[in-house]
C-alpha positions in Angstrom: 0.0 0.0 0.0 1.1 3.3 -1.0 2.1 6.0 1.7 0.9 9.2 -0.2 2.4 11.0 2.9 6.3 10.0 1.5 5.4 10.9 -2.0 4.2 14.2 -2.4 5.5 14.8 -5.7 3.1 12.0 -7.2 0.3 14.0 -6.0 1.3 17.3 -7.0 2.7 15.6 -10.7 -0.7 14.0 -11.6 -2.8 17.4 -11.8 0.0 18.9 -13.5 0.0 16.0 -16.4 -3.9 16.6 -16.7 -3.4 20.1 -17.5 -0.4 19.2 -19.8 -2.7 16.3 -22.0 -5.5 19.2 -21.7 -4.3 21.5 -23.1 -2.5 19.4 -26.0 -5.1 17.0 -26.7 -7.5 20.5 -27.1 -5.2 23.0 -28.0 -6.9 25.7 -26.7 -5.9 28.2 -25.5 -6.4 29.7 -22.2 -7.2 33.4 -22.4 -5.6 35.8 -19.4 -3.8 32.2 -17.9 -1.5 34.0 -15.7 -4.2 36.5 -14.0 -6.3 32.9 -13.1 -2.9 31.0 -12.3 -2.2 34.1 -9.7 -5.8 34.3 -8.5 -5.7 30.8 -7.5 -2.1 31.1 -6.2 -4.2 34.0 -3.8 -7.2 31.8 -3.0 -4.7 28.7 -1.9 -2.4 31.3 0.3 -5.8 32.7 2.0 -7.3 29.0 2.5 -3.9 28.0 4.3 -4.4 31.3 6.7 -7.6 30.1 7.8 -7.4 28.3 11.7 -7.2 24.8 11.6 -11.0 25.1 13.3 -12.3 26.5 9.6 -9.6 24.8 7.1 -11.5 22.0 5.0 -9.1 19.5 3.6 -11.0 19.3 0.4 -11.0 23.1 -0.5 -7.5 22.8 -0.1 -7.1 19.8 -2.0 -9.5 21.5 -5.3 -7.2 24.8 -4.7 -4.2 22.4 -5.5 -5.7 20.7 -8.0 -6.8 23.8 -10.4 -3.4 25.9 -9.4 -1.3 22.7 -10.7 -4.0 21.9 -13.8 -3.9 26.0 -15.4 0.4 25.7 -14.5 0.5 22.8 -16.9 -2.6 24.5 -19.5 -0.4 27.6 -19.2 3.4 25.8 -19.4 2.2 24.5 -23.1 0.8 27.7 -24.2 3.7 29.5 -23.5 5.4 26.8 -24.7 3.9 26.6 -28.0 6.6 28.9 -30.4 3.3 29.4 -32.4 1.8 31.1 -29.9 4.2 34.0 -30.3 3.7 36.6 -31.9 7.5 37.2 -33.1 7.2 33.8 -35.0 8.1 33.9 -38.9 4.8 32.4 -39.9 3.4 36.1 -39.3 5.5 37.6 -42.2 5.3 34.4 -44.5 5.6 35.3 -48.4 5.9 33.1 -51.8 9.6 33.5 -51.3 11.3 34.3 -48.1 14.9 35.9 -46.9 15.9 35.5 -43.6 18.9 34.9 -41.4 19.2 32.4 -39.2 21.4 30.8 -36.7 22.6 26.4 -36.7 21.3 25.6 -33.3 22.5 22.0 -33.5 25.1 20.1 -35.2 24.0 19.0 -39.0 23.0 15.6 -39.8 24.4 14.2 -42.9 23.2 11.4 -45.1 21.6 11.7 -48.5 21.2 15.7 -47.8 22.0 17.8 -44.8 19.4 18.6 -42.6 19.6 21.7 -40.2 18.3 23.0 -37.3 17.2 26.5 -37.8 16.5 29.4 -35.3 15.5 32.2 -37.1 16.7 35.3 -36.5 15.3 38.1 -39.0 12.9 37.7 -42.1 13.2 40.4 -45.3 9.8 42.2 -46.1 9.1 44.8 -48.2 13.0 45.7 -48.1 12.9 45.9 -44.2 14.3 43.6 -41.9 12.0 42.8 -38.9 13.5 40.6 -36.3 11.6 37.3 -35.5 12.0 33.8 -34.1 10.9 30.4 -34.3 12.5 27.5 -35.5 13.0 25.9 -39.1 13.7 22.6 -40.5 15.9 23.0 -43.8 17.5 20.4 -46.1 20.2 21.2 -48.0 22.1 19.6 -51.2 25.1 18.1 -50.1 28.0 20.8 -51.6 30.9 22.4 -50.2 29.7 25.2 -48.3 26.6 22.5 -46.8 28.8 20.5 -45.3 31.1 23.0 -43.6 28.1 24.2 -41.7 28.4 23.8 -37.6 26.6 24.5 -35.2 26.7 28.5 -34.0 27.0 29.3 -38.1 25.3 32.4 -39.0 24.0 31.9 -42.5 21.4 33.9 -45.1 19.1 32.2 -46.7 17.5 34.1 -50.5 14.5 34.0 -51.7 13.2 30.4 -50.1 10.1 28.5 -50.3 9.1 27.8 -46.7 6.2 25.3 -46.1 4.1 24.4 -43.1 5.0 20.3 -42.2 1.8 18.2 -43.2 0.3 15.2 -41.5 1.2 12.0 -43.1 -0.9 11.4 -46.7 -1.3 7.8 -46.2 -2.5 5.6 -43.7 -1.6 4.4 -40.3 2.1 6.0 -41.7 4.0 7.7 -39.2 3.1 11.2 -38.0 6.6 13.0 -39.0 4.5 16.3 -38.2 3.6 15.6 -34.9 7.0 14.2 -34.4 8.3 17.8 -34.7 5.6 19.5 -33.4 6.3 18.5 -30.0 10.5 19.3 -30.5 8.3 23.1 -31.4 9.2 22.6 -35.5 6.3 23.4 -37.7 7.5 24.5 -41.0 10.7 23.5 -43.2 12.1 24.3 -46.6 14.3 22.7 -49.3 18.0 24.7 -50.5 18.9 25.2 -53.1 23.0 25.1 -54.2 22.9 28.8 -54.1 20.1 30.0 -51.7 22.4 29.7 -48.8 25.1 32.6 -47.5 27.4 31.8 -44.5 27.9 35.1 -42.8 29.1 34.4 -39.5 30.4 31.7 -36.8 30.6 31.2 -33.3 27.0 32.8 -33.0 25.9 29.8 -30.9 26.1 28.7 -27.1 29.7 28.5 -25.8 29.0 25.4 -24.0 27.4 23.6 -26.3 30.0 24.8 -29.0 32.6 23.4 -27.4 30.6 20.2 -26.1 30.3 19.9 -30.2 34.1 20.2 -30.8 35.0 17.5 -28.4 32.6 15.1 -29.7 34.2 15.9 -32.9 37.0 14.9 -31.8 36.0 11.9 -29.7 34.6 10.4 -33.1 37.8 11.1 -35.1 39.2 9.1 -32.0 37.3 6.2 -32.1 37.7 6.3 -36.3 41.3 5.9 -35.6 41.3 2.8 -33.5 37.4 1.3 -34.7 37.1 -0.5 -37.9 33.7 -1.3 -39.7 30.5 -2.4 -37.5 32.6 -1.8 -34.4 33.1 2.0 -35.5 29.3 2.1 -36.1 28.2 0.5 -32.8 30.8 2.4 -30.6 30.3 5.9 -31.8 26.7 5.1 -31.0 27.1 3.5 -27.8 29.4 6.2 -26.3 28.8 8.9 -27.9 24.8 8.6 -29.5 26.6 9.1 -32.7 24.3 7.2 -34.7 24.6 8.4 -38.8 27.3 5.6 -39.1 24.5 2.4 -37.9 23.8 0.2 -41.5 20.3 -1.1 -41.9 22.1 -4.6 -41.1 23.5 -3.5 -37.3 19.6 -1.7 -37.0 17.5 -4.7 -37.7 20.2 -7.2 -35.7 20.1 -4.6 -32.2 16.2 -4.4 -32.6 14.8 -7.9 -33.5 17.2 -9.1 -30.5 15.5 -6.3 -28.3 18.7 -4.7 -27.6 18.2 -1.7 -29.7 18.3 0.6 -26.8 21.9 0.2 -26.3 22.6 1.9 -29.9 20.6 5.4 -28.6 22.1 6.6 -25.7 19.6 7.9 -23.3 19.0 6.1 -19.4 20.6 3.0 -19.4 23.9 5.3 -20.5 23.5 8.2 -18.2 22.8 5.1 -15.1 26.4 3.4 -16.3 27.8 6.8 -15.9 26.2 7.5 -12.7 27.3 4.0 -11.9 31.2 4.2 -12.4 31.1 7.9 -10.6 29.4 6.7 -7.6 31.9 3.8 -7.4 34.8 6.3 -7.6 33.0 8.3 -4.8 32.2 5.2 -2.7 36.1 4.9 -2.8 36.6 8.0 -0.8 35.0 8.9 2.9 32.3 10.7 2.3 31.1 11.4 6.3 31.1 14.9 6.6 28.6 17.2 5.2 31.3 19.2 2.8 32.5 15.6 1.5 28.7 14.8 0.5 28.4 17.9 -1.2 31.7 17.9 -3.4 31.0 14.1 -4.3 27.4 15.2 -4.9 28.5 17.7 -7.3 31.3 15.5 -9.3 28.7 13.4 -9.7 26.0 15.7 -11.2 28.9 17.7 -13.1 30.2 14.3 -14.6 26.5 13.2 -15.6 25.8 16.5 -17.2 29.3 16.5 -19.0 28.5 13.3 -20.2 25.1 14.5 -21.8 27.3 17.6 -23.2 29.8 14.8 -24.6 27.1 12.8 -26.5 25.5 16.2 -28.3 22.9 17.3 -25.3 20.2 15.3 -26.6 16.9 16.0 -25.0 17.0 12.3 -23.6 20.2 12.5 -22.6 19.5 15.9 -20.3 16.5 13.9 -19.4 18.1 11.6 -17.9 21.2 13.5 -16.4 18.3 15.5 -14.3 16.4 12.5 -13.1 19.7 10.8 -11.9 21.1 13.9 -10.5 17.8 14.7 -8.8 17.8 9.9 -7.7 21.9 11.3 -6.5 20.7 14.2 -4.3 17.8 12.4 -2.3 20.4 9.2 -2.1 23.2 11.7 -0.8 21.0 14.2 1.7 18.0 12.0 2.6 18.5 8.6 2.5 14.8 7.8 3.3 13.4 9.5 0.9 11.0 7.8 -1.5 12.9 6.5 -4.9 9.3 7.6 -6.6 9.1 10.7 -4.8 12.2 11.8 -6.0 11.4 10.2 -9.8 7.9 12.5 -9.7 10.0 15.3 -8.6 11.9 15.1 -11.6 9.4 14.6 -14.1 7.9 17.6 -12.3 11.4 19.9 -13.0 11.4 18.5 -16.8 7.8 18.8 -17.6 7.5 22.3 -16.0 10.3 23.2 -18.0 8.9 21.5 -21.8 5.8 19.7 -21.2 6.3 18.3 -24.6 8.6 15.9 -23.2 5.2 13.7 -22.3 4.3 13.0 -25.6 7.9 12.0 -26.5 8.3 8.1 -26.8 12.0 8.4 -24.8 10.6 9.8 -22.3 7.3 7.8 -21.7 9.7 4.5 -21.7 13.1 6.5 -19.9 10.4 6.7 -16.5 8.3 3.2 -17.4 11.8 1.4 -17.3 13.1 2.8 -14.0 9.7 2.7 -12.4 9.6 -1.1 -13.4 13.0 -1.5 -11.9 12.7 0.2 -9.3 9.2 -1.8 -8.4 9.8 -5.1 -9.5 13.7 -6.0 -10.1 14.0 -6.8 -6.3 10.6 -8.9 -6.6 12.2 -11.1 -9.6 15.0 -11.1 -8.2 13.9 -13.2 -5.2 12.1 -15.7 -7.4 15.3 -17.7 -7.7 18.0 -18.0 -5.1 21.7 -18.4 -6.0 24.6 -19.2 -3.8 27.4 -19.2 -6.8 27.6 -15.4 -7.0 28.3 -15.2 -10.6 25.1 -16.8 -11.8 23.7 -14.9 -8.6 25.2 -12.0 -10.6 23.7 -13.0 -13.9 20.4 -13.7 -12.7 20.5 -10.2 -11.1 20.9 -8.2 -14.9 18.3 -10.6 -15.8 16.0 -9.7 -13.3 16.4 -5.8 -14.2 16.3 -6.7 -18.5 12.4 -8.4 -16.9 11.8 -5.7 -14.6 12.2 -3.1 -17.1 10.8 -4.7 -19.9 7.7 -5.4 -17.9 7.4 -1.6 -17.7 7.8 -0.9 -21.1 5.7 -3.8 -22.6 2.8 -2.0 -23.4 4.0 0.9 -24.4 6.7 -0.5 -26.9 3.9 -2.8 -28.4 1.7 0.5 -29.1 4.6 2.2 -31.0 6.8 -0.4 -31.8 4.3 -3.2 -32.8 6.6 -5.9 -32.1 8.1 -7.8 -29.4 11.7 -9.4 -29.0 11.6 -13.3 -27.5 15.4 -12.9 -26.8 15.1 -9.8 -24.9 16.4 -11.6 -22.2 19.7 -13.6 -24.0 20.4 -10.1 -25.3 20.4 -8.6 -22.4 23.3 -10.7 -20.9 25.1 -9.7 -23.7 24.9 -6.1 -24.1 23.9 -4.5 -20.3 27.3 -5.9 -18.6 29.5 -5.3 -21.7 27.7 -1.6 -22.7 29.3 -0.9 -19.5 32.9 -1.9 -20.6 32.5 -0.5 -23.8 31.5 2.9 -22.4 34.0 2.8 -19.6 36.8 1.8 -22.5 35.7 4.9 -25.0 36.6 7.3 -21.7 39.6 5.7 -20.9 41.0 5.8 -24.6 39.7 9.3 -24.9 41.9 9.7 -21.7 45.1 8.3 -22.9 44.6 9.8 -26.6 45.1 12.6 -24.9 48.2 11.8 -22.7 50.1 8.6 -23.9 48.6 7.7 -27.3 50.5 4.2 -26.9 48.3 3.3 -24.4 45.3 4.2 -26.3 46.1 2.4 -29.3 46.3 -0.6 -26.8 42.9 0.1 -25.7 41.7 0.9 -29.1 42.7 -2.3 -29.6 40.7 -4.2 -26.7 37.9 -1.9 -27.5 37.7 -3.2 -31.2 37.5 -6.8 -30.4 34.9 -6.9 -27.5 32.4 -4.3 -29.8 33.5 -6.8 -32.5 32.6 -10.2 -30.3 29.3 -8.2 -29.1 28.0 -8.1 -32.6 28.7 -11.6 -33.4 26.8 -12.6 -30.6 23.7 -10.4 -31.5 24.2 -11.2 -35.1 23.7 -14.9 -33.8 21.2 -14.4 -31.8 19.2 -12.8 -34.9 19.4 -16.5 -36.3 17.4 -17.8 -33.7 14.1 -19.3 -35.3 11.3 -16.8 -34.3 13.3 -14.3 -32.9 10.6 -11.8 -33.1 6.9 -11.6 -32.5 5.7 -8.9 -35.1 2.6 -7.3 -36.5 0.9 -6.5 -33.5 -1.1 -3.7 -32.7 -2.4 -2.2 -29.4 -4.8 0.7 -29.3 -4.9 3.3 -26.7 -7.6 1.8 -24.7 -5.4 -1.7 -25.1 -2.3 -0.1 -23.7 -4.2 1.0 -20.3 -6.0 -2.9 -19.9 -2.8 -4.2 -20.6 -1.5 -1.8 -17.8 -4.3 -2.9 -15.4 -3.8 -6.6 -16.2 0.1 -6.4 -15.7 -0.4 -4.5 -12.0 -3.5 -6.6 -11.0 -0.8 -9.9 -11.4 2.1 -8.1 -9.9 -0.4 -7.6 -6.7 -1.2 -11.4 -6.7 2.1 -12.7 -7.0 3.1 -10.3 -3.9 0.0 -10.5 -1.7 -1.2 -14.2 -2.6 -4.1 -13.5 -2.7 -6.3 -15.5 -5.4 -8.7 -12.5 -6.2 -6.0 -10.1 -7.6 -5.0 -12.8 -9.6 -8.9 -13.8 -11.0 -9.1 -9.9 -11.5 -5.9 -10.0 -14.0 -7.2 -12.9 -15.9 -10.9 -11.4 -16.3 -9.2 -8.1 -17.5 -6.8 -10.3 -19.5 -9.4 -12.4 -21.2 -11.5 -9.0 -22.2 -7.6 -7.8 -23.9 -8.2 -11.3 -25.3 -12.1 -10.9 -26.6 -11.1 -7.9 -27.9 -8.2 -8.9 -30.1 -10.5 -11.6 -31.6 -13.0 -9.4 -32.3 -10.4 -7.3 -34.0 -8.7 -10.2 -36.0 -12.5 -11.3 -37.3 -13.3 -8.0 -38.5 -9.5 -7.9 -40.1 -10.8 -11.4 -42.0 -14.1 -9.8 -43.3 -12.1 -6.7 -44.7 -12.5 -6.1 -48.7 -10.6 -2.9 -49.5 -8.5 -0.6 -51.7 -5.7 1.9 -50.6 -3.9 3.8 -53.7 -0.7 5.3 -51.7 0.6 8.8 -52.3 4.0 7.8 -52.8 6.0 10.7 -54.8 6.8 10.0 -58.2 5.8 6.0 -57.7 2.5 4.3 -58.1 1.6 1.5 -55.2 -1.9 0.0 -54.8 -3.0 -2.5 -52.2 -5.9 -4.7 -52.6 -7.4 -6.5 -49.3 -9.0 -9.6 -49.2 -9.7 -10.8 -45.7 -5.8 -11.0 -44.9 -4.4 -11.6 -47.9 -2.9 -8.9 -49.9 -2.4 -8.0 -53.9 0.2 -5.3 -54.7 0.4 -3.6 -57.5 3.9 -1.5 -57.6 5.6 0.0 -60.8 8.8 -1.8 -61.2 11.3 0.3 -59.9 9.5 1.3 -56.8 12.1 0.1 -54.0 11.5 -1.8 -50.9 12.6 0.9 -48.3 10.0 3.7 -50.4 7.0 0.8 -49.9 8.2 0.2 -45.9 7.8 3.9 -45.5 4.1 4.3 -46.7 2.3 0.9 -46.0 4.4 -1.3 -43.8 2.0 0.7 -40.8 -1.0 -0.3 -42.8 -0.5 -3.8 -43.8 0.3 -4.7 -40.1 -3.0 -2.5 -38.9 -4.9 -5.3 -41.1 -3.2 -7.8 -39.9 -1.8 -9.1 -43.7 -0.6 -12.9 -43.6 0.5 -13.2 -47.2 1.6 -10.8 -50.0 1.3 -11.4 -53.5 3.0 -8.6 -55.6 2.5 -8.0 -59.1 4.6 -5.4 -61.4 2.2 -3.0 -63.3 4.1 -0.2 -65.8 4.8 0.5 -69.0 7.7 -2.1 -69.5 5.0 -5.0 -68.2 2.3 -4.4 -69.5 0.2 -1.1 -71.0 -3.2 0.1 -70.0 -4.9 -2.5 -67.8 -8.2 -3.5 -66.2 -9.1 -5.7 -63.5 -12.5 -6.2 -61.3 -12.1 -6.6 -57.2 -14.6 -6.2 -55.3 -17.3 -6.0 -58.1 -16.0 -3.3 -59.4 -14.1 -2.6 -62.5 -10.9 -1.0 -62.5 -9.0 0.8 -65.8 -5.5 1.8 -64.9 -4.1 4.0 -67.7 -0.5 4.4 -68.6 -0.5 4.9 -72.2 -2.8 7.6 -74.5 -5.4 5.6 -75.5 -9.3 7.2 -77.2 -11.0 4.2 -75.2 -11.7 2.9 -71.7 -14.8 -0.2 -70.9 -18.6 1.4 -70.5 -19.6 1.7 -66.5 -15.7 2.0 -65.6 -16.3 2.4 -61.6 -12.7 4.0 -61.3 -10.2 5.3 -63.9 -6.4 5.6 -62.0 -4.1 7.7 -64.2 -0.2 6.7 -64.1 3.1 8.1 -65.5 1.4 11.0 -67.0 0.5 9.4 -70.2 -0.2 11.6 -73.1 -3.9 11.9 -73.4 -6.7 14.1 -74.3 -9.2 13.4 -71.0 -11.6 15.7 -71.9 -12.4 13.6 -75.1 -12.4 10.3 -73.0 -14.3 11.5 -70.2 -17.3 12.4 -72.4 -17.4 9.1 -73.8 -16.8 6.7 -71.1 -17.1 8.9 -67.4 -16.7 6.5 -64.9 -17.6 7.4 -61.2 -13.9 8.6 -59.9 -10.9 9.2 -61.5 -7.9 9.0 -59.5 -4.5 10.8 -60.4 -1.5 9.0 -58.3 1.4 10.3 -57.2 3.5 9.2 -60.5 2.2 12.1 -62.8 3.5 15.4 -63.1 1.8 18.1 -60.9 1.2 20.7 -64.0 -0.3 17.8 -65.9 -2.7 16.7 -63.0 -3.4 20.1 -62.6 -4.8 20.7 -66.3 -6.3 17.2 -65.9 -8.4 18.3 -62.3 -10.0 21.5 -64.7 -11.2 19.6 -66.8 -12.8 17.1 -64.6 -14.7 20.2 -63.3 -15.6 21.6 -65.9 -17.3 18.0 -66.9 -18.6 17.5 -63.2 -16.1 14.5 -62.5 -15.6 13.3 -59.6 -11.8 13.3 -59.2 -9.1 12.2 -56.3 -5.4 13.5 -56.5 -3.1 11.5 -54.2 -0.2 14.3 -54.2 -3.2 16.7 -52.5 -5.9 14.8 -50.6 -3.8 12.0 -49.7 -4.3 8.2 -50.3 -7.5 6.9 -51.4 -8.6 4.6 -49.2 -12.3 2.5 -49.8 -14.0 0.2 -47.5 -16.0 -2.3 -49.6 
């Protein structure tokens, strides 16, 4: 049983997060939020005043409640950069010039992408100063790729978009993903658009947090070769543009993905090795707490500088600084207490953060270790203390996987059998490998023989880590995939999970009947699901840019129709989501273009398809839907009048000026018309 009185932090936390999903989930705002936040402020001061004889611990309670609700209604407002009425999106034009500032290192792959803040925009030939941040990707060219962070650059006469939602189905929401890191619009450079016109314009911390991990990955390039390169500039560092889609798909059907993205487990290795060195010294007297208090919080945050100040990173240097603290100065106080208290701290300062998947599962994994490592732990009892020792990392891989389960299967959508096996592997040697990349950073810069002894050590145990992940990949069914939790599923799942946990501890038959009825409705539910995925008849034509990709369900089979040089990763992006929503258990996949076969026509569903690719003066009478391809050379007035069928659809694979002569004259002849580039994929339920 919980003792609310040791956790006050929970019970200020939960109003806050109502007022945070409130106001998110609405997005309204609240008009004249500060005047209500300090008239509440008033009304709880007053009600405190009162004698105890008068003092009602309710009206106290609803005072707290609504004072910590409009904080977390007014935290997003504010927090909102759109909100603002400085932001860019007030001076907006066809074509924009403004100056901005790099305000984090560029990411290079196929382009560059940068993080914008801008600074000033051009209008009417005056310069009016602004803010708000931009997403741009650049061509890969000289100047691009000299960019750093703190660069001061110009950008002429850009085209500067707001991000849309995703234009196909059950895909993922790349603009909501931003919206909550405050990034609504973006824009596409040209080779000459851009103008470096200064340097050093950026933070001087961060700058030279940059500059070392610069230099820490030319380290670890000089003594890493190949995969082992990859994985350790990852590991230590959350340097992650080097991973290969080989390494990805390893780490994550093994379920030891996490270790590549440094976040908690990192930051806890960290705060591991500097509480060890601590421990070494006396630490008695109050001044030796507080200076082993503050190596210990310096080192975590210098770490989080190290690895490029990642958001999850800072995350998690706060929550074990804040874990360090109550350890250090009140060793009674609640482990929960103190993890609400820093939720509280992060949230109040971006309550964006709780819609953020790292750190939903950052707090579900240390809650679940926290809660139940100790209670696995004692499942099994072993006197030989290195199994002991084993069985122990086991115990926290179950703990905080347990926490996690729900959640990962609602974003995720699949779940790793060798969670476990993995984690023998890579929790005890993440530790080594991160302990080795600070001790040849060390000697690199003292006694380089050393280091390229360690370099050398360092190779061959990332090296024997992949080979046993890589192996472990080749386990048969290595991976549970394809399924899909709703919202509602996640919380039941939740309640099922906690309902057991109290059975197993309390032994008491009734908890456990109470997890098995709310299991077996999770169960009912799925079923339900799965029958009505079996009865599904239906058509999705993807907006996928300059390809054409059609899927045709029948119960859960699936017919693709794909132009022939449409590549694997481009179909993974836009229906991989939507073939697992509907549960697909086979694919058959059929080439449809110009080189296979020329204008085509097929019936599903009772209806008659024509799918045109070539100029042609004829289409079948009663055509239910006419799909136009590869902007063939046609006159679709003419054709219209003689054979209108009910839609015509114009995918993704024909030129925009073309589709946009072909749309006027399907209103001038009242046909009804669906553009994929515009409205999205067409989607019909038969």
């Amino acid at each position: 049983m919980l003792n609310w009185k040791k956790i006050p932090f929970i019970r200020l936390l939960l109003p806050f997060i109502v007022g945070i999903l409130t106001a998110i989930i609405t997005k309204f705002e609240l008009p004249y939020s500060y005047p209500i936040l300090i008239f509440l402020i008033l009304l709880l001061i007053l009600d405190h005043q009162k004698t105890q004889k008068f003092r009602r611990w309710w009206t106290t309670g609803t005072l707290l409640f609504f004072v910590l609700f409009v904080l977390g209604f007014q935290r997003v407002n504010h927090h909102n950069e759109l909100s603002s009425d400085r932001h860019f999106k007030q001076h907006l034009q066809q074509e924009n010039t403004i100056r901005a500032i790099v305000s984090e290192m560029p990411t290079i792959k196929n382009s560059i992408k940068l993080n914008l803040q801008v600074q000033s925009i051009l209008v009417d030939d005056i310069t009016q100063s602004v803010g708000g941040n931009l997403l741009a990707y650049a061509a890969l060219d000289s100047l691009s790729q000299s960019l750093n962070y703190g660069d001061e650059i110009l950008l002429r006469n850009i085209h500067i978009n707001a991000i849309k939602p995703p234009n196909n189905p059950q895909q993922f929401d790349y603009q909501s993903y931003l919206y909550f890191q405050n990034i609504h619009y973006q824009t596409y450079l040209g080779t000459e658009s851009i103008e470096k016109i200064n340097s050093n314009q950026g933070n001087v911390i961060l700058s030279t947090a940059y500059e070392t991990r610069k230099w820490c990955i030319q380290t670890l390039e000089k003594y890493l070769h190949a995969d082992a390169l990859a994985v350790g500039t990852a590991l230590i560092l959350g340097y992650k543009v080097l991973l290969n889609d080989n390494l990805k798909e390893a780490y994550s059907q093994t379920g030891a993905m996490h270790v590549l993205a440094v976040s908690g487990l990192h930051v806890g290795l960290i705060a591991f090795i500097l509480n060890f060195l601590i421990g070494l010294f006396p630490t008695r007297t109050l001044s030796s707490k507080i200076i082993g208090f503050l190596v210990q919080v310096l080192g975590l945050f210098a770490f989080a500088l190290l690895t490029g100040a990642s958001p999850s990173v800072l995350r998690a240097a706060t929550m074990f600084g804040l874990l360090i603290g109550g350890k250090t100065f009140a060793r009674s106080a609640s482990t929960y207490n103190i993890l609400a208290a820093s939720a509280f701290i992060l949230l109040l300062i971006n309550p964006y953060y709780i819609m953020q998947v790292g750190f939903q599962l950052s707090y579900l994994a240390v809650i679940g270790i926290v809660y139940l490592q100790p209670v696995i732990k004692n499942w099994i009892f072993l006197n030989f203390k290195p199994l002991d020792y084993l069985w122990s990392l086991a115990a926290v891989s179950i703990a905080a996987q347990i926490g996690t389960l729900p959640v990962s299967l609602y974003y995720f959508h699949q779940f790793p059998i060798y969670f476990i096996l993995s984690g023998f592997i890579v929790v005890p040697t993440a530790g080594f490998i991160l302990a080795g990349g600070l001790v040849l950073f060390f000697f690199e810069l003292i006694f380089p023989p050393i280091a390229a002894l360690v370099g050398l050590l360092l190779n061959g145990l990332i090296t024997l880590v992949n080979a046993a992940i890589f192996g472990l990949q080749k386990f048969p069914i290595g991976t549970i995939e394809g399924i899909w939790l709703s919202f509602v599923g996640v919380i039941m799942l939740y309640i099922c999970i906690l309902l057991l946990i109290k059975a197993f501890i309390s032994r008491k038959m009734k908890w456990l009947n109470y997890g098995l009825l709310v299991f077996l409705v999770l169960i009912v539910s799925w079923q339900i699901n799965a029958y009505q995925k079996k009865q599904q008849t239906s058509l999705v034509i993807y907006d996928n840019p300059k390809n054409s990709l059609i899927d045709l369900f029948q119960s859960q089979h699936l017919i693709s129709l794909k132009n022939r040089l449409l590549e694997t990763d481009k179909i993974q992006f836009v229906a991989t989501n939507n073939r697992t929503f509907r549960g697909i258990q086979s694919t058959e996949t059929k080439v449809l273009d110009k080189e296979s076969a020329s204008n085509s026509k097929l019936t599903f569903a009772d209806k008659s398809f024509v799918i045109l690719q070539e100029i042609t003066d004829t289409i079948p009478k009663n055509t239910n839907y006419l799909l136009v391809q590869n902007t063939p050379n046609l006159n679709l007035s003419a054709l219209l009048k003689k054979y209108p069928p009910q839609l015509v659809i114009f995918d993704s694979s024909n030129d925009t000026w073309k589709v946009n002569k072909w749309v006027e004259e399907c209103k001038a002849l009242n046909v009804a018309y669906h553009v994929t580039r515009t409205a999205g994929a067409y989607v019909e339920e038969f």
